[in-house]
PQR file with spaces between the fields and no chain letter, atoms N, CA, C, O and H, PARSE charges and radii, in Angstrom:
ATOM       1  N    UNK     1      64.246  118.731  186.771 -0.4000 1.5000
ATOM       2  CA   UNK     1      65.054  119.465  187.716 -0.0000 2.0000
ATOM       3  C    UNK     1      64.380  120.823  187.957  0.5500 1.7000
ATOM       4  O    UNK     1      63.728  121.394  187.083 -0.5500 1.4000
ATOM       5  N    UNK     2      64.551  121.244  189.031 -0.4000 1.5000
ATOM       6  CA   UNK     2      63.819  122.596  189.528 -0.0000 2.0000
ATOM       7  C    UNK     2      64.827  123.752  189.241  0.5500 1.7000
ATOM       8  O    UNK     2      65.998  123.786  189.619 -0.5500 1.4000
ATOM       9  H    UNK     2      65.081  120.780  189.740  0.4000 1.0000
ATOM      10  N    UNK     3      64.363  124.414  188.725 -0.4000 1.5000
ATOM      11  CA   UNK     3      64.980  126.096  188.237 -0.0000 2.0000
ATOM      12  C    UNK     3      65.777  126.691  189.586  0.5500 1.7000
ATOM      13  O    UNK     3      65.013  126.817  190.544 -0.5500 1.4000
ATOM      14  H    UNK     3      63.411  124.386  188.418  0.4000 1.0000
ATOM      15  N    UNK     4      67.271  127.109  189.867 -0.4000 1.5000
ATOM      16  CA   UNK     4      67.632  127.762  190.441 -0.0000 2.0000
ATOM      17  C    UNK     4      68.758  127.541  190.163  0.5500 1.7000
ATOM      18  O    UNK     4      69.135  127.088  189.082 -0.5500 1.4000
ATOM      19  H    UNK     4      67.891  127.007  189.089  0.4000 1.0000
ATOM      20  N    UNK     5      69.670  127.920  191.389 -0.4000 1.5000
ATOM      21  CA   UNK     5      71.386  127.935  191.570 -0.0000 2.0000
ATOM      22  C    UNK     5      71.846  126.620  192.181  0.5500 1.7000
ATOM      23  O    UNK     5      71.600  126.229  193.322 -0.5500 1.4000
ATOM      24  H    UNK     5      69.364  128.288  192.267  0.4000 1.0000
ATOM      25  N    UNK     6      72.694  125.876  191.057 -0.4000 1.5000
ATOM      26  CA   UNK     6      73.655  124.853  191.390 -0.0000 2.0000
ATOM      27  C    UNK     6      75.218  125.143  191.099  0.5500 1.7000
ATOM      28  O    UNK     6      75.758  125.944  190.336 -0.5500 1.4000
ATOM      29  H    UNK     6      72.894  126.194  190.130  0.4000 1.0000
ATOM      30  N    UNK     7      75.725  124.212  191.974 -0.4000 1.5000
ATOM      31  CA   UNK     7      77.305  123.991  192.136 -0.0000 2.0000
ATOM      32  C    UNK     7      77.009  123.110  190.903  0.5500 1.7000
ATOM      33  O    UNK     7      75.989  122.423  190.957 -0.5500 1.4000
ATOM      34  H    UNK     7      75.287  123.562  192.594  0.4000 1.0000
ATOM      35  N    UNK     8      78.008  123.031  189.474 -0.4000 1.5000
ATOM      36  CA   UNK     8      77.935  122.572  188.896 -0.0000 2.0000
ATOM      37  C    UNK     8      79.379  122.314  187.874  0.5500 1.7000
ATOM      38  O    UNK     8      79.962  123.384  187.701 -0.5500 1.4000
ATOM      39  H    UNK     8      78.836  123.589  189.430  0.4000 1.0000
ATOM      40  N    UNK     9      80.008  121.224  187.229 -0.4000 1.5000
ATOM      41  CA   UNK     9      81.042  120.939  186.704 -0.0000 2.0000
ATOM      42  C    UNK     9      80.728  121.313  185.676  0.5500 1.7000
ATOM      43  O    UNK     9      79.519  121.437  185.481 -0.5500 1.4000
ATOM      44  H    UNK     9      79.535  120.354  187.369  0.4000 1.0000
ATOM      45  N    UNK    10      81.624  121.631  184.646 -0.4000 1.5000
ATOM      46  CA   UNK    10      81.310  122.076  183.593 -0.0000 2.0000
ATOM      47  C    UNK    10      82.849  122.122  182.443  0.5500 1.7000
ATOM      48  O    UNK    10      83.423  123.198  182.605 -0.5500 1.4000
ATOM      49  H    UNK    10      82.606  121.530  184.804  0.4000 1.0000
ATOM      50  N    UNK    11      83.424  121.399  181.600 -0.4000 1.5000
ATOM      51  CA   UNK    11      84.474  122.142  180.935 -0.0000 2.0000
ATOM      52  C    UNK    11      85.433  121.831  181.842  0.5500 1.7000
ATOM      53  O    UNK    11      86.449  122.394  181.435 -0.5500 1.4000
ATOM      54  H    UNK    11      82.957  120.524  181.469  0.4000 1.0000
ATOM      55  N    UNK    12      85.755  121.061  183.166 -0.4000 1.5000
ATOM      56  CA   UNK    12      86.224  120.634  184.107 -0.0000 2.0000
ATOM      57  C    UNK    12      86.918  121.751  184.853  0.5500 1.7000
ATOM      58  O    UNK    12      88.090  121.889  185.203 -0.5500 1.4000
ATOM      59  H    UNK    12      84.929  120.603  183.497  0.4000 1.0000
ATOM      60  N    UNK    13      85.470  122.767  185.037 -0.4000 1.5000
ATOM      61  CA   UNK    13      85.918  123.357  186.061 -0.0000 2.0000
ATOM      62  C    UNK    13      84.243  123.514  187.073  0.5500 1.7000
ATOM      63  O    UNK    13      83.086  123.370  186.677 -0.5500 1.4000
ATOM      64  H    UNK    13      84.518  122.655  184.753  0.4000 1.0000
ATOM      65  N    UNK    14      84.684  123.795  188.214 -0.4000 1.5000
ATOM      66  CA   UNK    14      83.793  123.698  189.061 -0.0000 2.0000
ATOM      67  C    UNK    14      83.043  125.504  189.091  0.5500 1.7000
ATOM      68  O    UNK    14      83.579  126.553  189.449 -0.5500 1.4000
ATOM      69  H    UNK    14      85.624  123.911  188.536  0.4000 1.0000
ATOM      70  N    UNK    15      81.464  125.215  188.491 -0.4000 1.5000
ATOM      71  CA   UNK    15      81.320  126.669  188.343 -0.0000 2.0000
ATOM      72  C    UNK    15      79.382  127.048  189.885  0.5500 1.7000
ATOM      73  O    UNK    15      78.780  126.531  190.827 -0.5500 1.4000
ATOM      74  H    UNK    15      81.028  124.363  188.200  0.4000 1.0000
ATOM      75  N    UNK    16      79.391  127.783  189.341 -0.4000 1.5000
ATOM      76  CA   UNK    16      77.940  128.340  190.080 -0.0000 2.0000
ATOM      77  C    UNK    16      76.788  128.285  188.639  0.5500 1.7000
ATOM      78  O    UNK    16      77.367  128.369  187.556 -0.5500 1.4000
ATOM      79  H    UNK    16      79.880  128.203  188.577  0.4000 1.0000
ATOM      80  N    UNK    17      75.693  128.192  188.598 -0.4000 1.5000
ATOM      81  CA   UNK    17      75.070  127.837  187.266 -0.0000 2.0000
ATOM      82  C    UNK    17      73.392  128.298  187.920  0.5500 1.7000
ATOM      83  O    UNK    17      72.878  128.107  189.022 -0.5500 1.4000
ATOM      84  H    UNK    17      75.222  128.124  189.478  0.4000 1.0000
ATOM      85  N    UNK    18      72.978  128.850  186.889 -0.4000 1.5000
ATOM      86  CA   UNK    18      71.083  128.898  187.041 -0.0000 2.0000
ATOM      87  C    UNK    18      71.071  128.156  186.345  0.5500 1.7000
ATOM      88  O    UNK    18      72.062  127.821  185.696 -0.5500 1.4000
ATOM      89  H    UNK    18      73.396  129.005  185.993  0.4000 1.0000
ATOM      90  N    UNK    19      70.047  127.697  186.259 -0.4000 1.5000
ATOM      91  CA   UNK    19      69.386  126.141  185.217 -0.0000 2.0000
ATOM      92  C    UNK    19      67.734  126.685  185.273  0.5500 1.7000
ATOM      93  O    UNK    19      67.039  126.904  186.266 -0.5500 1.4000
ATOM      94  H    UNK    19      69.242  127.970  186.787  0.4000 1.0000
ATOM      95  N    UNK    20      67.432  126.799  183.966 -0.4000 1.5000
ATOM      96  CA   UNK    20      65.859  127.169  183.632 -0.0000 2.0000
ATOM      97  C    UNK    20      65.501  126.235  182.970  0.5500 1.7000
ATOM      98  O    UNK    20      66.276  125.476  182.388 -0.5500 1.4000
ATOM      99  H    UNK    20      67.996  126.622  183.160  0.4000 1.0000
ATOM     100  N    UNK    21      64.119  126.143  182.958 -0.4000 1.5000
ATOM     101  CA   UNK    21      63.417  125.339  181.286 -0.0000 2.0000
ATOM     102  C    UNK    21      63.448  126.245  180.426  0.5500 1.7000
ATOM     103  O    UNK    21      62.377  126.149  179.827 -0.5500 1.4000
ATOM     104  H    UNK    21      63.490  126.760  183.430  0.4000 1.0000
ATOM     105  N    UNK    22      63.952  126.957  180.060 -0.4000 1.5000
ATOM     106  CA   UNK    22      63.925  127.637  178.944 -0.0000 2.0000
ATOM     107  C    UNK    22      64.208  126.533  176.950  0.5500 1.7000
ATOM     108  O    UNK    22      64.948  125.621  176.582 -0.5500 1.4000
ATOM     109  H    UNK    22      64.822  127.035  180.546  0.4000 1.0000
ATOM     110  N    UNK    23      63.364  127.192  176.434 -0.4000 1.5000
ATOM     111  CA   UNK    23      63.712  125.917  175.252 -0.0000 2.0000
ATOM     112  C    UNK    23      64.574  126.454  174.346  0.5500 1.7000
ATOM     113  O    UNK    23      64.564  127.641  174.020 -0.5500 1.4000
ATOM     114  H    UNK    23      62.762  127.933  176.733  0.4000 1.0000
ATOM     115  N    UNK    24      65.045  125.931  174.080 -0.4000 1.5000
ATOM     116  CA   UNK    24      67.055  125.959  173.178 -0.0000 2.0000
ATOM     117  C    UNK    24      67.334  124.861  172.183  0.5500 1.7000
ATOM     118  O    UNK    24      67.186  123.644  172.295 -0.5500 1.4000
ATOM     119  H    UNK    24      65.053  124.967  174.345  0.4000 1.0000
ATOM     120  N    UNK    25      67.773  125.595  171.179 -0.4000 1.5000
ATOM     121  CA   UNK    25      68.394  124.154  170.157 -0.0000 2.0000
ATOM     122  C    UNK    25      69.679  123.973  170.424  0.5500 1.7000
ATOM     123  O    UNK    25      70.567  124.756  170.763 -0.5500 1.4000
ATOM     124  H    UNK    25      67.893  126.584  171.087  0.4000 1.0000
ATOM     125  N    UNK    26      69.643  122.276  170.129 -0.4000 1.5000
ATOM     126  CA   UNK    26      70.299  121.825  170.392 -0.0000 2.0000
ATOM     127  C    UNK    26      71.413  122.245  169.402  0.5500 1.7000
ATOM     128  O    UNK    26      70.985  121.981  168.279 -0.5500 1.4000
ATOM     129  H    UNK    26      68.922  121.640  169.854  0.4000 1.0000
ATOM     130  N    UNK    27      72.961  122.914  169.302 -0.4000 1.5000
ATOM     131  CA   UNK    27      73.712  122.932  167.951 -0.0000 2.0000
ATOM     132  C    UNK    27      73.743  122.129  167.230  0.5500 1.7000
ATOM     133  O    UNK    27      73.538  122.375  166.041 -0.5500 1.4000
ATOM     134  H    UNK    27      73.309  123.129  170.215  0.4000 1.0000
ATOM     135  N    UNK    28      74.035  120.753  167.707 -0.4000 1.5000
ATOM     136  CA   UNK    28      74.863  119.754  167.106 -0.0000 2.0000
ATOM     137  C    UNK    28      73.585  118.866  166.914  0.5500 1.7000
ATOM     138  O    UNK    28      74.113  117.962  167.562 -0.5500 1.4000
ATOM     139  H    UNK    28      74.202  120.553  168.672  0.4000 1.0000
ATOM     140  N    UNK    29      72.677  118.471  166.673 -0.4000 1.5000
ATOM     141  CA   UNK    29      71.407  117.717  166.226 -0.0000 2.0000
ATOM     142  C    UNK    29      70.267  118.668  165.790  0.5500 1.7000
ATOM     143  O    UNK    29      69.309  118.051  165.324 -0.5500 1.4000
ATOM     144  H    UNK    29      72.248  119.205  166.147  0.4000 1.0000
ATOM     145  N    UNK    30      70.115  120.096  165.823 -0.4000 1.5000
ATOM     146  CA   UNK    30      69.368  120.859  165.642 -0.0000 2.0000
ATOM     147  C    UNK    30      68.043  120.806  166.160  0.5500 1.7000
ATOM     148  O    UNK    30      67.127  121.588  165.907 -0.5500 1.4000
ATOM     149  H    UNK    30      70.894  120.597  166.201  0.4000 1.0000
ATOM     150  N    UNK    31      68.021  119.673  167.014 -0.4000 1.5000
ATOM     151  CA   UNK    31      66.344  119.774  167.536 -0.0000 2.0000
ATOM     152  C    UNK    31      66.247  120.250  169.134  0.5500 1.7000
ATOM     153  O    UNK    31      67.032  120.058  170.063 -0.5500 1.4000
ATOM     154  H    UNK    31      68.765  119.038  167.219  0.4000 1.0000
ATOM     155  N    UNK    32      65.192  120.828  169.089 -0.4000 1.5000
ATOM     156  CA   UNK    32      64.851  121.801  170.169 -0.0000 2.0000
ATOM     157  C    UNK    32      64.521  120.451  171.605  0.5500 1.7000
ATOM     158  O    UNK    32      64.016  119.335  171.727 -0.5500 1.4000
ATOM     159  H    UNK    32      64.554  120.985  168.335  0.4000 1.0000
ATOM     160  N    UNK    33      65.302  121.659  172.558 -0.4000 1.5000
ATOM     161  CA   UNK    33      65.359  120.692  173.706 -0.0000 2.0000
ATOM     162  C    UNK    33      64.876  121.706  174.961  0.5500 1.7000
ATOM     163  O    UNK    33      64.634  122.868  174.635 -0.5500 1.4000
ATOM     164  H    UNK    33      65.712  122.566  172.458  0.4000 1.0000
ATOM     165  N    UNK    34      64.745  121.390  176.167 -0.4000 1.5000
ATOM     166  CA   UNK    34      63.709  122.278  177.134 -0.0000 2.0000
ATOM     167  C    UNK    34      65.095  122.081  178.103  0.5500 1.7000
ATOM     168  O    UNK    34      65.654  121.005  177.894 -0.5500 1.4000
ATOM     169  H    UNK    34      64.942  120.446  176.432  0.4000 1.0000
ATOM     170  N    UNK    35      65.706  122.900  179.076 -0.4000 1.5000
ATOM     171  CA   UNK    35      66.997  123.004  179.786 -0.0000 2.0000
ATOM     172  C    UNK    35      68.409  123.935  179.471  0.5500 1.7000
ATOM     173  O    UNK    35      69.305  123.447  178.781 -0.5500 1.4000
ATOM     174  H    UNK    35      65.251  123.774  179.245  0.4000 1.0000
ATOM     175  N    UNK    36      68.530  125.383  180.064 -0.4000 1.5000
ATOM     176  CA   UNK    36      69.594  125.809  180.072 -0.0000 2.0000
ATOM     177  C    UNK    36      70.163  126.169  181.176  0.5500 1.7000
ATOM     178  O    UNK    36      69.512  126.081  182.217 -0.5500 1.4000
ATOM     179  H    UNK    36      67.803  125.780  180.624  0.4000 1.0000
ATOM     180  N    UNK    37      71.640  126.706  181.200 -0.4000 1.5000
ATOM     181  CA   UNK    37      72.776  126.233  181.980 -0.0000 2.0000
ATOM     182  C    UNK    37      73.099  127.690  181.395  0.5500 1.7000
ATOM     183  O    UNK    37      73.385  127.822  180.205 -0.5500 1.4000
ATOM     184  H    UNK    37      72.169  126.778  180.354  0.4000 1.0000
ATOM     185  N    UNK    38      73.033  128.998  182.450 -0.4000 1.5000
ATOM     186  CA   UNK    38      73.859  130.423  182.623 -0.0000 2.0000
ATOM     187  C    UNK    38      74.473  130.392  183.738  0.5500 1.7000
ATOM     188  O    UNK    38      73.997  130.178  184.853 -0.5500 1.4000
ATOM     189  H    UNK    38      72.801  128.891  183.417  0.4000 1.0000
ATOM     190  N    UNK    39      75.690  130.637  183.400 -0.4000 1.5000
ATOM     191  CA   UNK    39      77.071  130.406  183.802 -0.0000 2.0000
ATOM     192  C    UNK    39      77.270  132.288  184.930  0.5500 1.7000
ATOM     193  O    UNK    39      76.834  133.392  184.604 -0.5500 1.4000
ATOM     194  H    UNK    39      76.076  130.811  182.494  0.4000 1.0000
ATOM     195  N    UNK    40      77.823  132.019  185.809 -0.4000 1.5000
ATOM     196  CA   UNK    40      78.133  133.125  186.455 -0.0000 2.0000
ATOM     197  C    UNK    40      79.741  132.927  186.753  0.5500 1.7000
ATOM     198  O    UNK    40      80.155  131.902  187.296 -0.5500 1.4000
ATOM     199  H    UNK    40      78.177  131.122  186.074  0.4000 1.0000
ATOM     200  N    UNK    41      80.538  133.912  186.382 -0.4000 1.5000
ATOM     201  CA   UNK    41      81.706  134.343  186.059 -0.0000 2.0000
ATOM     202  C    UNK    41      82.506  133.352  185.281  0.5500 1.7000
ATOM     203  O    UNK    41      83.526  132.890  185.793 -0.5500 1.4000
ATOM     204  H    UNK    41      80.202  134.745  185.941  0.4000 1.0000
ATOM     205  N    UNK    42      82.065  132.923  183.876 -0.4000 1.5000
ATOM     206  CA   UNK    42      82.886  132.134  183.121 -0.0000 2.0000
ATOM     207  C    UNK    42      82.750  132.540  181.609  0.5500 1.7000
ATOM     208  O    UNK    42      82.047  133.464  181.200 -0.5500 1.4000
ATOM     209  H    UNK    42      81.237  133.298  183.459  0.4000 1.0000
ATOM     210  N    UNK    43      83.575  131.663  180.796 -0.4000 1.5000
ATOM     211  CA   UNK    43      83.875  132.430  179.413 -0.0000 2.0000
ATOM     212  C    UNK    43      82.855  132.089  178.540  0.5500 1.7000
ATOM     213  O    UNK    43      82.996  132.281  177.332 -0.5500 1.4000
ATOM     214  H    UNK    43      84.146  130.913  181.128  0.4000 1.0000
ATOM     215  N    UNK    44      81.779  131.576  179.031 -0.4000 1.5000
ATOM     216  CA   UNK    44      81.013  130.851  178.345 -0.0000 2.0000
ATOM     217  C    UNK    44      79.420  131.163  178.700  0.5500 1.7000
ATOM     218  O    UNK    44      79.259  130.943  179.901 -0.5500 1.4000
ATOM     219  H    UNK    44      81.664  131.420  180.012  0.4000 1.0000
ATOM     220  N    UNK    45      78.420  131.518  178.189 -0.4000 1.5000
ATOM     221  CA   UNK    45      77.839  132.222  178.961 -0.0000 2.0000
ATOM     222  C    UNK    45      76.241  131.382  179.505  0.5500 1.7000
ATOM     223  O    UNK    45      75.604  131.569  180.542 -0.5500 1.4000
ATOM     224  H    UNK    45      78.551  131.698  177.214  0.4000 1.0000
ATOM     225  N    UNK    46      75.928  130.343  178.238 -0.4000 1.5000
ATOM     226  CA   UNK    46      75.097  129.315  178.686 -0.0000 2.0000
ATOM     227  C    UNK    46      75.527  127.931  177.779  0.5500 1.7000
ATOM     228  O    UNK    46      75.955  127.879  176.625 -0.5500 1.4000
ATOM     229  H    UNK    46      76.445  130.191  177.396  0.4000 1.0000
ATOM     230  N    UNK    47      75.223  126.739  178.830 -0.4000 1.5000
ATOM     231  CA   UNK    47      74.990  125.657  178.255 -0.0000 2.0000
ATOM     232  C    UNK    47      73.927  124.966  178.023  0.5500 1.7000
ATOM     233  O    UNK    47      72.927  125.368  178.620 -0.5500 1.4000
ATOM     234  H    UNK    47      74.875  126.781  179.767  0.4000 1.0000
ATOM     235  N    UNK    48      73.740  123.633  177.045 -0.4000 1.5000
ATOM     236  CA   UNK    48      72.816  123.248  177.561 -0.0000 2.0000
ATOM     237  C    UNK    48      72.474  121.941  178.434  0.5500 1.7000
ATOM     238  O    UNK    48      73.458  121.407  178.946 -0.5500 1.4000
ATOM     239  H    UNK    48      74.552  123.307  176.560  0.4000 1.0000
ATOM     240  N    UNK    49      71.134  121.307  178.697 -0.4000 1.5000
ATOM     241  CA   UNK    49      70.936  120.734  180.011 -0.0000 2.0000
ATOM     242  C    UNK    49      71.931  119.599  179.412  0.5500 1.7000
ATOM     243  O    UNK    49      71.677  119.276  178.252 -0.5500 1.4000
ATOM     244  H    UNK    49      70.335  121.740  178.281  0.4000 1.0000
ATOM     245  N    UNK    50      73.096  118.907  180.072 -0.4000 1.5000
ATOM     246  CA   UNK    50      73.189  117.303  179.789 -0.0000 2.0000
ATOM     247  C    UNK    50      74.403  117.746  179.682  0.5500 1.7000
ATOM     248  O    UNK    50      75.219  116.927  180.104 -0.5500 1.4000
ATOM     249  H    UNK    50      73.303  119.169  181.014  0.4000 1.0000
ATOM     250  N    UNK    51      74.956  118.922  179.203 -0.4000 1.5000
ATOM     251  CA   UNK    51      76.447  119.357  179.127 -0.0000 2.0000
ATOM     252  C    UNK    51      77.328  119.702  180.690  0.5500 1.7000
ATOM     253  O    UNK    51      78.511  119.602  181.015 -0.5500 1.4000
ATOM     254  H    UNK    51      74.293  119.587  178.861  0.4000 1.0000
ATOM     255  N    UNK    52      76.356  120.045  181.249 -0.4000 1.5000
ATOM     256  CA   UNK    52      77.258  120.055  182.857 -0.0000 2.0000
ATOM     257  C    UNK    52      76.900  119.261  183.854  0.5500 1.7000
ATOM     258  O    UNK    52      75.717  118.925  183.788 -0.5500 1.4000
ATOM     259  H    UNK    52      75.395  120.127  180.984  0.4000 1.0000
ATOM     260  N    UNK    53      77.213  119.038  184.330 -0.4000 1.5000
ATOM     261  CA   UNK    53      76.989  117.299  185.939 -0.0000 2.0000
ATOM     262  C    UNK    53      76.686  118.621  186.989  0.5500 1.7000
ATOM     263  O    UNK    53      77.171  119.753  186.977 -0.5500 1.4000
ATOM     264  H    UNK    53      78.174  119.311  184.383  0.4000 1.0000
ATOM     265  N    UNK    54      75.871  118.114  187.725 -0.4000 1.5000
ATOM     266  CA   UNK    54      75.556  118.600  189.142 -0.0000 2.0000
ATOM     267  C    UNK    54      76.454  118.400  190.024  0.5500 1.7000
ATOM     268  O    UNK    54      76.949  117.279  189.905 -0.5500 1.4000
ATOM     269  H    UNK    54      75.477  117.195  187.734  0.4000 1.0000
ATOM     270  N    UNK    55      76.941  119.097  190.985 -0.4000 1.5000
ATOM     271  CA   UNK    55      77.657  118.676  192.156 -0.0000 2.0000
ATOM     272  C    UNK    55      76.929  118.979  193.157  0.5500 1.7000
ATOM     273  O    UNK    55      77.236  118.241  194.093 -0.5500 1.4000
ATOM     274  H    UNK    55      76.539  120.008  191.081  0.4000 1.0000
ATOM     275  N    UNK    56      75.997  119.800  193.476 -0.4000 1.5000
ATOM     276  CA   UNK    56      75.472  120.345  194.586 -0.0000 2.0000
ATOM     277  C    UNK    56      74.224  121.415  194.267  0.5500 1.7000
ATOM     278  O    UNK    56      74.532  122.389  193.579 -0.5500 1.4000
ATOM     279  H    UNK    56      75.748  120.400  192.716  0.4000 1.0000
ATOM     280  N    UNK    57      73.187  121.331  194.605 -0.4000 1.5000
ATOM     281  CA   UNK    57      72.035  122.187  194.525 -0.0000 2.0000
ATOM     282  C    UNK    57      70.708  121.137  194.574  0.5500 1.7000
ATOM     283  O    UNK    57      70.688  119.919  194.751 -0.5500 1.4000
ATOM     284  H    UNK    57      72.937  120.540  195.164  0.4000 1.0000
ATOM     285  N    UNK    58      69.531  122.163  194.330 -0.4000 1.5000
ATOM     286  CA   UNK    58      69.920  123.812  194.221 -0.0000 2.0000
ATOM     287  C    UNK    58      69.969  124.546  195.523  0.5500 1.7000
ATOM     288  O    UNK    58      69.519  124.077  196.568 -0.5500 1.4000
ATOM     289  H    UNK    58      69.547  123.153  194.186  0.4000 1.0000
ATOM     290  N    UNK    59      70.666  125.985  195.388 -0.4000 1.5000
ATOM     291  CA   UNK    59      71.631  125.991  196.671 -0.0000 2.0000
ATOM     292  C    UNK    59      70.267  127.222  196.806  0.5500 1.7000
ATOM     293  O    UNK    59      69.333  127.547  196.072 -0.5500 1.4000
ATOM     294  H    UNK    59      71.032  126.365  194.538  0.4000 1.0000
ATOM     295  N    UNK    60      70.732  127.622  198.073 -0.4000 1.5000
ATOM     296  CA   UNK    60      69.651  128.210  199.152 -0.0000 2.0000
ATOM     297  C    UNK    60      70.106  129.185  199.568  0.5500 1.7000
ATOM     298  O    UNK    60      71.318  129.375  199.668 -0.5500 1.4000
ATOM     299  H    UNK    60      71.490  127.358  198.669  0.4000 1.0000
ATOM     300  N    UNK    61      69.198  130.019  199.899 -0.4000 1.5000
ATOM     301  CA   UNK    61      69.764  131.438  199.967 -0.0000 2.0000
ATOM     302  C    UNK    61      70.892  132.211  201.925  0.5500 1.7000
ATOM     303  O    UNK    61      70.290  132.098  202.993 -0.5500 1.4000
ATOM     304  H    UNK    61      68.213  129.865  199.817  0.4000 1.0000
ATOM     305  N    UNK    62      71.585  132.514  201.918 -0.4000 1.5000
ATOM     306  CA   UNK    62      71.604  132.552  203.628 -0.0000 2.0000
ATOM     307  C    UNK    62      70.611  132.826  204.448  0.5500 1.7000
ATOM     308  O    UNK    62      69.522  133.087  203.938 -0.5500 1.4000
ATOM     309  H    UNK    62      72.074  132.606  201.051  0.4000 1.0000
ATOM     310  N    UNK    63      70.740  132.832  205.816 -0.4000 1.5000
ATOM     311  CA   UNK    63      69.862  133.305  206.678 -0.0000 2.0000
ATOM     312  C    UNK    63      69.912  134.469  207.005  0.5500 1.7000
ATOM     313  O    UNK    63      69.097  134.921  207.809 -0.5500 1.4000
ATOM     314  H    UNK    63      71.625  132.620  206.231  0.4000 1.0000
């Protein structure tokens, strides 16, 4: 997946999300995985890749 801004589900709410390769462990298996998920205006501040569904992106800037 290409690095930018998606419409993205998350926690079943519908949020705005950057998505990088940035590399991150995984909590719950402890092995390092390449994909994060920063959250813009939510309580949560990143996920990682496989934890939120895409709905739409990556989104584009106006004209």
């Amino acid at each position: 997946m290409e690095e930018g801004f998606y419409w993205v589900l998350y926690a079943g709410k519908k949020l705005i999300a950057y998505y990088s390769h940035e590399e991150a462990r995984d909590y719950v298996t402890g092995k390092k995985i390449r994909g994060v998920w920063h959250f813009a205006n939510a309580d949560e501040a990143v996920a990682i890749d496989g934890e939120a569904k895409v709905l739409e992106g990556p989104l584009h800037p106006p004209a």
